[in-house]
C-alpha positions in Angstrom: 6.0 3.9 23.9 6.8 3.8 20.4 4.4 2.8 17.3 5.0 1.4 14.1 3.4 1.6 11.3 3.6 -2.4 9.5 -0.3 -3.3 9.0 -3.4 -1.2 8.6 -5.1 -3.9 11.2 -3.3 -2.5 14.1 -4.6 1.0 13.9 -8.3 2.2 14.8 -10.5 4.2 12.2 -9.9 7.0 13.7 -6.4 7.1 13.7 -6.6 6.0 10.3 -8.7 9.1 9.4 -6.6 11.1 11.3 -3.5 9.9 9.0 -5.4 11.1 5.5 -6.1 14.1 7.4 -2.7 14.8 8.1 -1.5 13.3 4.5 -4.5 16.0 2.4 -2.5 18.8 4.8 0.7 18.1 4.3 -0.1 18.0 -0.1 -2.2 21.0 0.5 1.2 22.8 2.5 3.1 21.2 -0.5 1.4 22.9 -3.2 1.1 26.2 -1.3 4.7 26.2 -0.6 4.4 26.4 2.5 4.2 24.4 6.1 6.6 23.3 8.9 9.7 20.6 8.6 8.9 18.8 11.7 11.5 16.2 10.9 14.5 18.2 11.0 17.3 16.3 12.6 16.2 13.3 12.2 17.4 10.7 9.9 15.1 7.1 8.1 17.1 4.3 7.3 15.7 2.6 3.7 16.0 -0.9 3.8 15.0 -2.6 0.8 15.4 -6.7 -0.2 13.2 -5.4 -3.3 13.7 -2.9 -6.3 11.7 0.4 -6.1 10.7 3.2 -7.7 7.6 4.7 -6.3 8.3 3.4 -2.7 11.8 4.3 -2.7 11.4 8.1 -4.4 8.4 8.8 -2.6 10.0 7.9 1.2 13.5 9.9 0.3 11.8 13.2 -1.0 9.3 13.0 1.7 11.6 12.7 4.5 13.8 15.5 2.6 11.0 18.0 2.7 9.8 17.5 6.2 13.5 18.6 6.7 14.9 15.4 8.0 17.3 13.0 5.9 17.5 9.2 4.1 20.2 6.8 4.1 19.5 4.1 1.5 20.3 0.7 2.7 20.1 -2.1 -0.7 19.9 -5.7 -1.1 23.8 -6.1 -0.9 24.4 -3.7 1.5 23.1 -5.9 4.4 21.9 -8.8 3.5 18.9 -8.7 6.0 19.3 -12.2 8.2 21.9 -13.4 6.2 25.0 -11.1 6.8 23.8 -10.3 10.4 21.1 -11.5 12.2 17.2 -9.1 11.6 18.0 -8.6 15.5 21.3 -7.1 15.4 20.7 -5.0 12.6 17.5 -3.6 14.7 19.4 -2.9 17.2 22.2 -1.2 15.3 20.2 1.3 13.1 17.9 2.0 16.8 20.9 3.4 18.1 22.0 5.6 15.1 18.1 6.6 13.1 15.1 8.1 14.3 12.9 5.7 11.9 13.5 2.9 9.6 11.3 1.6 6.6 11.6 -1.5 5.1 10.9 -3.6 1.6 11.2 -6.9 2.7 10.3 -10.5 0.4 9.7 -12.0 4.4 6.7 -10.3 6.6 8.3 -12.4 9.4 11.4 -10.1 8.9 9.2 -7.3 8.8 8.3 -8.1 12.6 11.5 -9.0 13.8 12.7 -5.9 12.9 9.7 -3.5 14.3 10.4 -6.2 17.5 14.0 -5.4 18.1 13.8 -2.1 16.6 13.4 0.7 19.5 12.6 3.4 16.7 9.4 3.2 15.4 9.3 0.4 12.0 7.4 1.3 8.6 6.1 -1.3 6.2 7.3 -0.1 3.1 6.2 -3.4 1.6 6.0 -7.6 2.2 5.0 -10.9 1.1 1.9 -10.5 3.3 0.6 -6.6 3.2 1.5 -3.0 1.4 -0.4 -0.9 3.7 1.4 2.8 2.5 0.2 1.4 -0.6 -3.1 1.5 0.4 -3.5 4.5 2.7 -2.8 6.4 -0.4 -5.3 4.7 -2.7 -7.7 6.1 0.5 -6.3 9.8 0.3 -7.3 9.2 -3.9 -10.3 7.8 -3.4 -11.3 10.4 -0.4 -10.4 13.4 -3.1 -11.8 11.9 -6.2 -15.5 10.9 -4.2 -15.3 13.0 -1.8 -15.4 10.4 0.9 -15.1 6.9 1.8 -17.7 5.2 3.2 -20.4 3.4 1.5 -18.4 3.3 -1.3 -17.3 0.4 -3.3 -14.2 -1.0 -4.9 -14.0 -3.7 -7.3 -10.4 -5.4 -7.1 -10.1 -7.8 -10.9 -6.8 -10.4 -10.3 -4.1 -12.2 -7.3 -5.0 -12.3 -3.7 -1.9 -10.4 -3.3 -0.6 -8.1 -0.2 -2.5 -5.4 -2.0 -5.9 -7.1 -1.3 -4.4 -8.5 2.2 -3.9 -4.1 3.2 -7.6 -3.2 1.1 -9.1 -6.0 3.1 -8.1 -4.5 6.1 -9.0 -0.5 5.2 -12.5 -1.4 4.1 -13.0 -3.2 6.8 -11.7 0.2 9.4 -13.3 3.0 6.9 -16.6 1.5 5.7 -15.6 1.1 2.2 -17.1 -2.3 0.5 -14.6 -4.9 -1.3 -15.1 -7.1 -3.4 -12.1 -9.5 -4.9 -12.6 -11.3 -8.1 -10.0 -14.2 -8.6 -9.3 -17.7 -9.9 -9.9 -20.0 -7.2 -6.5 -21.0 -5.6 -5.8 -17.5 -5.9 -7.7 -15.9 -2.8 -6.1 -13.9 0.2 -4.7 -14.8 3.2 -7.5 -16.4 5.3 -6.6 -14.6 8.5 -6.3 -11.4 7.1 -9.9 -12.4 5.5 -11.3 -13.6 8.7 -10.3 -11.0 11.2 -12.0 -8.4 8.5 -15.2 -10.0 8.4 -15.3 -10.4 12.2 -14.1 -6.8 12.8 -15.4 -4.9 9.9 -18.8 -3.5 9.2 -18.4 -3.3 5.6 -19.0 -6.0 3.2 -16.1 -8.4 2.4 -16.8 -10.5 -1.0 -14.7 -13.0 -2.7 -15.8 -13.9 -5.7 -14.4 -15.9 -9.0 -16.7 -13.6 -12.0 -15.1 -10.0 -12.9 -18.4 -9.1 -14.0 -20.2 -9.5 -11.1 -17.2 -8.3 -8.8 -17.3 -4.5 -10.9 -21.3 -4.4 -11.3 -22.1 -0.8 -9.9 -18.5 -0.6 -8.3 -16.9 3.0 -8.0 -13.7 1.7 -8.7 -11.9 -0.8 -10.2 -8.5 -2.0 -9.2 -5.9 -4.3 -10.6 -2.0 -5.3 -10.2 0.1 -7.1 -11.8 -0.4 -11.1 -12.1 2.8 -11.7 -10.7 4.7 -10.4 -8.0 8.3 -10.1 -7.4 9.5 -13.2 -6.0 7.3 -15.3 -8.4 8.5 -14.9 -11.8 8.6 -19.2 -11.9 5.3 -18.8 -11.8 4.6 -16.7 -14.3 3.4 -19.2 -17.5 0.7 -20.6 -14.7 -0.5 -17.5 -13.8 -0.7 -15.8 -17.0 -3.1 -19.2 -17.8 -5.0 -18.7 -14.9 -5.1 -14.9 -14.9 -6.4 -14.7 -18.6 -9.9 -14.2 -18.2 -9.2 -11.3 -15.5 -8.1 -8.5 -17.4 -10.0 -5.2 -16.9 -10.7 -3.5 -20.1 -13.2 -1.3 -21.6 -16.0 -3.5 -22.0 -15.9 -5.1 -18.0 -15.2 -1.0 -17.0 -18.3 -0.4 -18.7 -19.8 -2.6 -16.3 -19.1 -0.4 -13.5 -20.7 2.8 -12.1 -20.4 5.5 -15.4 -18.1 7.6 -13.4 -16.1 4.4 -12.1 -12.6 5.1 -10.8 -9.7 2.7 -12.7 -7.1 2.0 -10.2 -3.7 0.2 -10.1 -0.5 0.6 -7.6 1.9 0.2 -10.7 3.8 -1.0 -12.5 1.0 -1.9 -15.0 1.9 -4.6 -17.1 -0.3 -3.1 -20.3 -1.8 -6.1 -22.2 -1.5 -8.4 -19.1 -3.8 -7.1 -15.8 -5.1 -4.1 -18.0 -5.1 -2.5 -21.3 -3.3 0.4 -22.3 -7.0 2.4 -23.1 -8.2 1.5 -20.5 -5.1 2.3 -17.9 -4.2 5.7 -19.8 -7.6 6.7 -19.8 -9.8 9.3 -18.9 -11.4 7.3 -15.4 -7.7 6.3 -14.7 -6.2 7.6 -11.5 -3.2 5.8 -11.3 -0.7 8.9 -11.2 -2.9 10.0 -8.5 -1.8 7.2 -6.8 1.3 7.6 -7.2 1.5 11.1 -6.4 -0.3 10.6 -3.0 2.2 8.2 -1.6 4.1 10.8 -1.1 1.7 12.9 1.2 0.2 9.6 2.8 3.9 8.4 3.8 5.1 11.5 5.1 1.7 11.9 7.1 2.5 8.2 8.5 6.3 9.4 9.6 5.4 12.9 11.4 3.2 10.5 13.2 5.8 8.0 14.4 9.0 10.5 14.5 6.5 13.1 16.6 5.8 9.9 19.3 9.6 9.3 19.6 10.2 12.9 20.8 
């Protein structure tokens, strides 16, 4: 039967752990020079509705090392559900790729495809949740603390598909969140309520910064306004003002507070340029661990296709 990989909700903590396992391995074989290609012959289809650089990078040299290959699919080239029915092009690529990935504006694209997809679906990113995102702010976490649970993270801005995927981790791995936002700005309320129901970690939303970061571990950011809602932009930017982190709400935090943001960093907006080219900053940490985290997410879906 095969698995996909679209929300971080639909896998157990174990598997989850199992995954940043497999993702601290595969960096570890990486460094080394060394470890198997256990995707040789097989090939990922790259669909993406959305520009990219980390996502886009980080999934073609990753399938490339684990010795299998990319074919890049963008905006124009398909037209997803315009051109040709979600359906048909799932059914197309299922007879000619081993995996796909997609970077969809539409979450209810992203599960039309994984439905009529018989190869196994990654959520590379939507509306609703970035979960590869996410698994790699774990693996960062994991190797800057030295574990996960009990700890807590301290997220300063939009109720975004960021915080829809960290709602759902901390939830799985024990790891409290708390969300500081304007009101009118908080997550999805099923995401939220499924968390709280399922989770044994603490799930706060709250409207002050300060409180949010007081003796967090780490704080995290994004930018105040997504692709797909630049007509928003003037409103949010007024309603986003008093949420910026800086150096005096970081030193709010834990001493040794992580600074966290999935970039691009907007620097004078979300966060300042001290503050996100810092010393506490881990950001191309991040960045560097998609890498490992995504290929540790597709050995595990290729290997269950076999």
């Amino acid at each position: 039967m095969k698995r996909d990989f679209l929300s971080i909700a639909d896998h157990s903590r174990a598997e989850l752990e199992s995954i940043l396992d497999d993702a601290a391995r595969l960096k570890a074989d990486l460094r080394a020079k060394r470890g198997d290609r256990p995707l040789v012959g097989k090939t990922l289809a790259m669909i993406f509705e959305k520009p990219s650089l980390r996502t886009r990078v980080t999934f073609e040299t990753g399938v490339k090392q684990l010795g299998g290959a990319s074919v890049y699919l963008a905006p124009n080239d398909i037209q997803l559900g315009a051109r040709e029915t979600v359906a048909d092009i799932a059914r197309n690529l299922s007879r000619w790729v081993d995996l796909i990935v997609a970077r969809t504006f539409s979450h209810a694209s992203m599960l039309e495809l994984a439905e009529h997809a018989t190869v196994p679906v990654i959520n590379g990113l939507s509306d609703l949740l970035h979960p590869c995102q996410v698994m790699a702010d774990c693996q960062t976490l994991q190797e800057q603390k030295g574990r996960l649970d009990g700890l807590t993270v301290a997220f300063i801005g939009d109720g975004n598909n960021v915080v829809n995927s960290w709602i759902h981790a901390a939830a799985r791995l024990g790891i409290h969140f708390r969300l500081a936002c304007p009101k009118g700005y908080e997550p999805d309320p099923g995401v939220l309520a499924e968390a709280r129901e399922t989770g044994s970690s603490t799930i706060e939303i709250l409207h002050d910064p300060a409180t949010a970061v007081d003796g967090a571990d780490a704080l995290y950011t994004d930018v105040w306004t997504s692709m797909g809602q630049e007509a928003e932009s003037q409103i949010r930017r007024a309603a986003f003002a008093g949420y910026r982190v800086d150096a005096a709400l970081l030193a709010k935090a834990k001493k040794d507070a992580l600074v966290m943001h999935c970039l691009p960093a907007h620097r004078g907006e979300e966060i300042t340029g001290e503050v996100v080219d810092g010393p506490q900053s881990v950001v191309l940490e991040q960045a560097e661990n998609r890498l490992h985290a995504q290929k540790a997410v597709m050995v595990r879906l290729a290997g269950e296709t076999d």
